[in-house]
Biopython code that builds the backbone (N, CA, C, O; Angstrom):
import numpy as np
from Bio.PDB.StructureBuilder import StructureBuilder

atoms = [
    (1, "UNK", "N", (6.839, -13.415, -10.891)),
    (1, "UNK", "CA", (6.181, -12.622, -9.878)),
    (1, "UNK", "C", (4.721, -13.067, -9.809)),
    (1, "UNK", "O", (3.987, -13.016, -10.795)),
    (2, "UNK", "N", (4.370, -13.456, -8.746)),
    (2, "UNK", "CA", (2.984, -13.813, -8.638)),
    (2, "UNK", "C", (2.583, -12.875, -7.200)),
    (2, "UNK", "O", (3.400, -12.740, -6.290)),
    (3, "UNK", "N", (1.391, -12.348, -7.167)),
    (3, "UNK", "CA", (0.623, -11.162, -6.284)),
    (3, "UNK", "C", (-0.503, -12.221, -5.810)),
    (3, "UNK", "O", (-1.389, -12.028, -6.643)),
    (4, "UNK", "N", (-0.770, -12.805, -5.304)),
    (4, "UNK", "CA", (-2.110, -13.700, -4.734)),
    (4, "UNK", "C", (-2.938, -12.160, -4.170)),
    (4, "UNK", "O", (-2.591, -11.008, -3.909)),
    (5, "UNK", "N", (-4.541, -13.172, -4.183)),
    (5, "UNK", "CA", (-5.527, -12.164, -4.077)),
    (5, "UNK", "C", (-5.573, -11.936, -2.517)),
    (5, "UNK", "O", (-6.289, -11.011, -2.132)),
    (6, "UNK", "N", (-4.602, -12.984, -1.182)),
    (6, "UNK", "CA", (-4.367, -12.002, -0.352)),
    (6, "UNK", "C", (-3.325, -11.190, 0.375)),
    (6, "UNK", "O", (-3.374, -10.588, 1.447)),
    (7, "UNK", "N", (-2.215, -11.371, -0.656)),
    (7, "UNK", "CA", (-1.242, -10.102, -0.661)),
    (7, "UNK", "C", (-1.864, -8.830, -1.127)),
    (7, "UNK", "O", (-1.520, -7.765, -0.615)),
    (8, "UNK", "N", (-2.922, -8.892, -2.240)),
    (8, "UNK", "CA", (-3.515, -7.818, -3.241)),
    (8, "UNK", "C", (-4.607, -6.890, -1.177)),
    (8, "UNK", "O", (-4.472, -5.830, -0.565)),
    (9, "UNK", "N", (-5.217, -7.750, -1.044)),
    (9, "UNK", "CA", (-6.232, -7.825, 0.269)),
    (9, "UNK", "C", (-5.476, -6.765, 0.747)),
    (9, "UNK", "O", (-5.619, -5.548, 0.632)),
    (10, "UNK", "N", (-4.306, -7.730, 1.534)),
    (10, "UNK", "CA", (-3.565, -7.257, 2.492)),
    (10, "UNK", "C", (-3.139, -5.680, 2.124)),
    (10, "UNK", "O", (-3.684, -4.789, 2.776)),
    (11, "UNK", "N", (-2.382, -5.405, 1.312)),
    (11, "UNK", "CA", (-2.418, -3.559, 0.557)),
    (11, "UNK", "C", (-3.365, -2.996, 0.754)),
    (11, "UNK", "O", (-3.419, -1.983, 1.451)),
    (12, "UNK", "N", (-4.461, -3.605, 0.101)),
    (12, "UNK", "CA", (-5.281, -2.275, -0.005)),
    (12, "UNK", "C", (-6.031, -2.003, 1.859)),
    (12, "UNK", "O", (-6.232, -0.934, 2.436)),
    (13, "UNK", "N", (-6.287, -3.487, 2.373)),
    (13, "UNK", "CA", (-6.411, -2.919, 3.425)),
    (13, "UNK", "C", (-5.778, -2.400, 4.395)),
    (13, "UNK", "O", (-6.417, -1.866, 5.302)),
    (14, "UNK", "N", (-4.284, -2.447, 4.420)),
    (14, "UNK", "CA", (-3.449, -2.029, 5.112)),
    (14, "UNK", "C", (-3.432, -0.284, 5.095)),
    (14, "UNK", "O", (-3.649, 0.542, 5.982)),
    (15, "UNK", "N", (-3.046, -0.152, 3.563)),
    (15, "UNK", "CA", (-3.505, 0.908, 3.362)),
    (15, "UNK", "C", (-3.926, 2.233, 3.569)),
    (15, "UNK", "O", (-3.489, 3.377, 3.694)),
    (16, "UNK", "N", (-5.564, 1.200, 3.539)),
    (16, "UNK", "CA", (-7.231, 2.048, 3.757)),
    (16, "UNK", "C", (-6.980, 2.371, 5.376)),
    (16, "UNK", "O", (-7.289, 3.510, 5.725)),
    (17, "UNK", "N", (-6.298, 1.217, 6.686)),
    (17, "UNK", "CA", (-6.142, 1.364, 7.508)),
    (17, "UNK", "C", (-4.912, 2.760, 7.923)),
    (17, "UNK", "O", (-5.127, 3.662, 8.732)),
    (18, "UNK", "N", (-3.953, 2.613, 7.295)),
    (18, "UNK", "CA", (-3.051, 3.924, 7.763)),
    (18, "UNK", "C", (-3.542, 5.322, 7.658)),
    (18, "UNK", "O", (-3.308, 6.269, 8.409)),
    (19, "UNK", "N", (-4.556, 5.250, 6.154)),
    (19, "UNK", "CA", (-4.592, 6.481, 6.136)),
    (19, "UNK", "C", (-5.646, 6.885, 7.067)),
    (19, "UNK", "O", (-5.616, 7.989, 7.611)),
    (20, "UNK", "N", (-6.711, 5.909, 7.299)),
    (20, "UNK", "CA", (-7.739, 6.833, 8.177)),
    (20, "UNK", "C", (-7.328, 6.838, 9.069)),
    (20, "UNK", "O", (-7.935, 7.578, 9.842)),
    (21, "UNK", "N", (-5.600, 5.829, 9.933)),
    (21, "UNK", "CA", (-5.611, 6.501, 10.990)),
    (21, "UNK", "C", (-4.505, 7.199, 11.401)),
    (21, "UNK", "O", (-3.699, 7.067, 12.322)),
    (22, "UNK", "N", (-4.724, 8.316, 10.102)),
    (22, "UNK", "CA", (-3.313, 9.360, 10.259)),
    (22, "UNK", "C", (-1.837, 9.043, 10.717)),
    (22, "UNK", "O", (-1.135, 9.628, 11.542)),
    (23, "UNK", "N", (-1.435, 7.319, 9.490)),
    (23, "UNK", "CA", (-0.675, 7.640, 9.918)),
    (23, "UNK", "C", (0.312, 7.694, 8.523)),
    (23, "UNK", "O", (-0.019, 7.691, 7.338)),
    (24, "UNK", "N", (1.563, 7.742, 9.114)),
    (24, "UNK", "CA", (2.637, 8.531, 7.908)),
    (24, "UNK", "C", (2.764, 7.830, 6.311)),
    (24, "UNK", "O", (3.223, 6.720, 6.579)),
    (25, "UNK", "N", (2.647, 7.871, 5.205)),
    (25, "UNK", "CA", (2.675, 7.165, 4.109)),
    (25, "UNK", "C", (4.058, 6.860, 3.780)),
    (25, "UNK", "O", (4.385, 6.485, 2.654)),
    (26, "UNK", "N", (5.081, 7.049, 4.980)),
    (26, "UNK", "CA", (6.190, 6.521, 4.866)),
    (26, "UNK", "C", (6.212, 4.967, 5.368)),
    (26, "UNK", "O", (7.286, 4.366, 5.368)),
    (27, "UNK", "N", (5.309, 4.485, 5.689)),
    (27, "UNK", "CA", (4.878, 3.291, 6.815)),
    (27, "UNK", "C", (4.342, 2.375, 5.869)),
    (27, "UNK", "O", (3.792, 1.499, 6.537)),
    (28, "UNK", "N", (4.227, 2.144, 4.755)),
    (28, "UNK", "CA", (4.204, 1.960, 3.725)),
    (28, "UNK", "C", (5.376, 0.234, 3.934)),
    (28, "UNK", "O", (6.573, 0.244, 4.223)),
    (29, "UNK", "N", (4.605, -0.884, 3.700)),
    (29, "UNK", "CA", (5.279, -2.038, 4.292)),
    (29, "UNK", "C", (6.103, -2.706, 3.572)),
    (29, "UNK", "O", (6.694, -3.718, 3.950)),
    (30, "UNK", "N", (6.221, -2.043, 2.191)),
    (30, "UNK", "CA", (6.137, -2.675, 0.608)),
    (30, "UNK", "C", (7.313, -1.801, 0.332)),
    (30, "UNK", "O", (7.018, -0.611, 0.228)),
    (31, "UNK", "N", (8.655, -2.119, 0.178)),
    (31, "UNK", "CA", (9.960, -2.169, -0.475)),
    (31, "UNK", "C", (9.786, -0.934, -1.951)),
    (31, "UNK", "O", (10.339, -1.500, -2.894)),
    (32, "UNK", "N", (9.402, 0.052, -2.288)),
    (32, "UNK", "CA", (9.585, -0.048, -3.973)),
    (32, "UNK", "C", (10.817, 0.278, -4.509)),
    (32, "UNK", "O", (10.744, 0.897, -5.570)),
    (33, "UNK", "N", (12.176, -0.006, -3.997)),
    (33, "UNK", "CA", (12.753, -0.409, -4.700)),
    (33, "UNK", "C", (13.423, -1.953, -4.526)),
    (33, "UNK", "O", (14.609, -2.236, -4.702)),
    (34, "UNK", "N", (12.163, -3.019, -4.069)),
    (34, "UNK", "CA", (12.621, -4.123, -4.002)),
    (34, "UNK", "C", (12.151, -4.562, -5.441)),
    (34, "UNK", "O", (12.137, -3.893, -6.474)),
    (35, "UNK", "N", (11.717, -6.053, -5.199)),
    (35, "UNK", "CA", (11.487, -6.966, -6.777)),
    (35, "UNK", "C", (10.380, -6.561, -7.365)),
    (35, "UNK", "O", (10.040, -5.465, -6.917)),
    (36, "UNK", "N", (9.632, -6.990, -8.216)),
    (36, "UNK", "CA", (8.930, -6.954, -8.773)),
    (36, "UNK", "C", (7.396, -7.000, -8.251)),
    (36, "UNK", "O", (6.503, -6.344, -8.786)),
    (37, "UNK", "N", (7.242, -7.681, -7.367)),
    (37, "UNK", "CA", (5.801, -8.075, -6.225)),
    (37, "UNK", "C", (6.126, -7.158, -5.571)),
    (37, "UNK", "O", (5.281, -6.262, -5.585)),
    (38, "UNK", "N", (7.447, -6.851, -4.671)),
    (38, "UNK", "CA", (7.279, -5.678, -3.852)),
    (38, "UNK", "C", (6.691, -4.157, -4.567)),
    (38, "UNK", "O", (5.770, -3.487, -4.101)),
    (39, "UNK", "N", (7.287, -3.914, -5.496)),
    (39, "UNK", "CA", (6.883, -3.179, -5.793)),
    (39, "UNK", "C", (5.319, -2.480, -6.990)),
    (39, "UNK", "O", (4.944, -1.328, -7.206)),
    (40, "UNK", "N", (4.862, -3.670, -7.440)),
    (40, "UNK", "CA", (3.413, -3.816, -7.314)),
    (40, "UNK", "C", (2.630, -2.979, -6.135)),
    (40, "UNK", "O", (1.953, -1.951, -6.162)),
    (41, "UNK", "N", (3.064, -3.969, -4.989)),
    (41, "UNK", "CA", (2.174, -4.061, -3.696)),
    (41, "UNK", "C", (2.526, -2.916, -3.275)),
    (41, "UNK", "O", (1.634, -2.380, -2.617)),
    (42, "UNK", "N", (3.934, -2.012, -3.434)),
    (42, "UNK", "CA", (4.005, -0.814, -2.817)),
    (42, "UNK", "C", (2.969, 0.399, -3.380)),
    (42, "UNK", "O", (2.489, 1.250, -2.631)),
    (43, "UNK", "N", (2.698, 0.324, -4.899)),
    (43, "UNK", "CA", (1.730, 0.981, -5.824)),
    (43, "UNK", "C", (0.631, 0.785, -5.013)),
    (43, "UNK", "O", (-0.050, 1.648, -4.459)),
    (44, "UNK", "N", (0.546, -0.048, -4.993)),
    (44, "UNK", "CA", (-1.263, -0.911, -4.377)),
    (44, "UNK", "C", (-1.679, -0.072, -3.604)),
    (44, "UNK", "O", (-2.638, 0.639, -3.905)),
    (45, "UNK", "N", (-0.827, 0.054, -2.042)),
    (45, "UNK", "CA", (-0.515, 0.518, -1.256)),
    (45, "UNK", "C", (-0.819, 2.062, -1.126)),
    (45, "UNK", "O", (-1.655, 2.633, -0.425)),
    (46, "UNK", "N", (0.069, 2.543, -1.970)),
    (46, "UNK", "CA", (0.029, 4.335, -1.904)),
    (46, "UNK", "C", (-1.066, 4.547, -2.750)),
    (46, "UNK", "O", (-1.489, 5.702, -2.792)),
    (47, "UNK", "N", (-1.568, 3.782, -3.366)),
    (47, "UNK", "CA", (-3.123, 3.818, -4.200)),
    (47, "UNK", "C", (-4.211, 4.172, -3.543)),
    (47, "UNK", "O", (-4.864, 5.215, -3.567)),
    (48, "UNK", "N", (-4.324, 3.268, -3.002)),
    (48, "UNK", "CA", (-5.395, 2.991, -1.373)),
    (48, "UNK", "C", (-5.236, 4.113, -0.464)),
    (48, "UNK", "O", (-6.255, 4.714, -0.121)),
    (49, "UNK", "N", (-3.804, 4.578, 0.092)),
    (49, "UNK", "CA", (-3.707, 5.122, 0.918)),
    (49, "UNK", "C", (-3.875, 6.253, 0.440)),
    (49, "UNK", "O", (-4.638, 6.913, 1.146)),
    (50, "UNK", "N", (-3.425, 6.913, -0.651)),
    (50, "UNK", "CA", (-4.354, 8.601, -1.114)),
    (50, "UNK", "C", (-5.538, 8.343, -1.470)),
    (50, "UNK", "O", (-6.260, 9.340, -1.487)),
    (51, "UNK", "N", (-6.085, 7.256, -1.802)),
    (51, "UNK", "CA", (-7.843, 7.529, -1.744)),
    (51, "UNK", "C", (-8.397, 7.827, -0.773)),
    (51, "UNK", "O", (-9.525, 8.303, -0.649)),
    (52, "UNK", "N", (-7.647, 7.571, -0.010)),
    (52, "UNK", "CA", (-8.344, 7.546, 1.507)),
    (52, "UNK", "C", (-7.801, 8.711, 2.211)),
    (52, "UNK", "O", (-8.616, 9.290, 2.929)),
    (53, "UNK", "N", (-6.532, 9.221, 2.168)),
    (53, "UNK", "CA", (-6.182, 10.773, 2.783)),
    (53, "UNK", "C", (-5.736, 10.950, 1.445)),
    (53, "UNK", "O", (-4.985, 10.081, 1.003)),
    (54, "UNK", "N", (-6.203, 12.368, 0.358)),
    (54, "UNK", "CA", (-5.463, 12.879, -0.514)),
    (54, "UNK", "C", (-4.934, 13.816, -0.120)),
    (54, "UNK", "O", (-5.613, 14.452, 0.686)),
    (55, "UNK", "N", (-3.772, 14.294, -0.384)),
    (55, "UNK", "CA", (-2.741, 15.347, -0.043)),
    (55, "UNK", "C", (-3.348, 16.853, -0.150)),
    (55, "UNK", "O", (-4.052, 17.329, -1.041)),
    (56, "UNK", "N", (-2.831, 17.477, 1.090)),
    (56, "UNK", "CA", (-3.531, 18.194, 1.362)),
    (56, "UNK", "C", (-2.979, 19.178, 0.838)),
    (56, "UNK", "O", (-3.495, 20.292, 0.922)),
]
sb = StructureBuilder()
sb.init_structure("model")
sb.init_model(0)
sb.init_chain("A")
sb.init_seg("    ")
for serial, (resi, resn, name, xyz) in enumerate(atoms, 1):
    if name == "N":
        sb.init_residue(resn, " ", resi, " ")
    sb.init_atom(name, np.array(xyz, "f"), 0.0, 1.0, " ", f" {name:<3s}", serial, name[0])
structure = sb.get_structure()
């Protein structure tokens, strides 16, 4: 499993982008129950995206 620094990019800004623009954290692009990178990047992902909207 290798994560390059712009798959890592791509998460967090994808992310940072859904949540500020309200949209569903089901949208989420990243497999987690795929392989091993997918599911990294899906973490990454919902990481970013509750920093940015935390549950209300």
């Amino acid at each position: 499993m290798t994560i390059t620094d712009l798959d890592r990019r791509t998460a967090i800004t994808t992310g940072r982008w859904a949540a500020l623009h309200d949209r569903s954290i089901t949208e989420c692009p990243y497999d987690p129950a795929g392989d091993a990178r997918d599911q990294a990047l899906a973490l990454l992902w919902v990481r970013t995206y509750r920093r940015y909207r935390p549950p209300v």
